[in-house]
N, C-alpha and C positions, 0 to 999 in steps of 0.2 A: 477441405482446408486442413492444412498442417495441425496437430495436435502442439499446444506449445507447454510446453512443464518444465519446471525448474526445481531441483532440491529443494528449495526452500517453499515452493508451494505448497507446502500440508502444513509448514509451520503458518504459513501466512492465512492459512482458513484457519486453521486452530484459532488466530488470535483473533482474525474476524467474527468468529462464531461467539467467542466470550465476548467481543464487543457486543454484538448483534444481541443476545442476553443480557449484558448489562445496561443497554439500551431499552429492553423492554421492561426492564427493574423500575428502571428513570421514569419511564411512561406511569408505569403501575405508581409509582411516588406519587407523581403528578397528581393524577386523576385521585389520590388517596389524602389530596392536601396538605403531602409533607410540607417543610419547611425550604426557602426557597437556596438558602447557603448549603445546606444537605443534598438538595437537588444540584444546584450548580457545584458542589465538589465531586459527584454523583457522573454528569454531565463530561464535566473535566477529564476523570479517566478515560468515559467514551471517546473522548475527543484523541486523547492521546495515543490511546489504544488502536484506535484507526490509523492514525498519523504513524507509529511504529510500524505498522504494519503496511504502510503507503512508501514509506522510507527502506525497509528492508525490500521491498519488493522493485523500485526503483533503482536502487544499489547493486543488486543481483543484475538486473538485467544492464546496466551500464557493466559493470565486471565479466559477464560471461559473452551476452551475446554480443554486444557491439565490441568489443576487445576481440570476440576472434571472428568477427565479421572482418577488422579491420587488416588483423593479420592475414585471411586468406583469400583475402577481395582483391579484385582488381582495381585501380582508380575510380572508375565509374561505381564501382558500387564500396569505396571507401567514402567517398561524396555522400551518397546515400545515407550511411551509417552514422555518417558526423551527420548527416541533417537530421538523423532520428535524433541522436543523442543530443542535441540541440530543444529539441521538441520535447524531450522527456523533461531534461531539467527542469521544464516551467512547471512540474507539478512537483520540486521541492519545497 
């Protein structure tokens, strides 16, 4: 299998990785009986932090690959491309 990387892939672990820590902060709260508005503002950035990081990844791949999929494709596999990029949008 094709290795697939993007420039923006190191930034997109970076941010997963402080998600994936601030996620187990959240846990530690929990089980420690923080307060539940502490937790759920807590939660919040995890959320977000993800979602940034599902959106820039998203993004990248609509701009780079399927853009010059489309410019150096044939029909048949501009079809193809539009039916990825079709497929991706539903995880905006």
């Amino acid at each position: 299998m094709k290795k697939h990387v993007h420039e923006t892939h190191p930034d997109i672990v970076n941010r997963l990785k402080r998600a994936e820590g601030h996620l187990k902060k959240v846990i530690t709260m929990l089980e420690n009986g923080e307060g539940c508005v502490t937790v759920a503002q807590q939660l919040h950035g995890v959320y977000n932090a993800i979602g940034n990081a599902k959106t820039v990844l998203i993004q990248d791949h609509i701009e780079h690959c399927l853009d010059e999929s489309i410019i150096k494709a044939d029909l048949k596999s501009q079809k193809s491309t539009l039916t990825e990029f079709k497929e991706i949008t539903k995880y905006l």
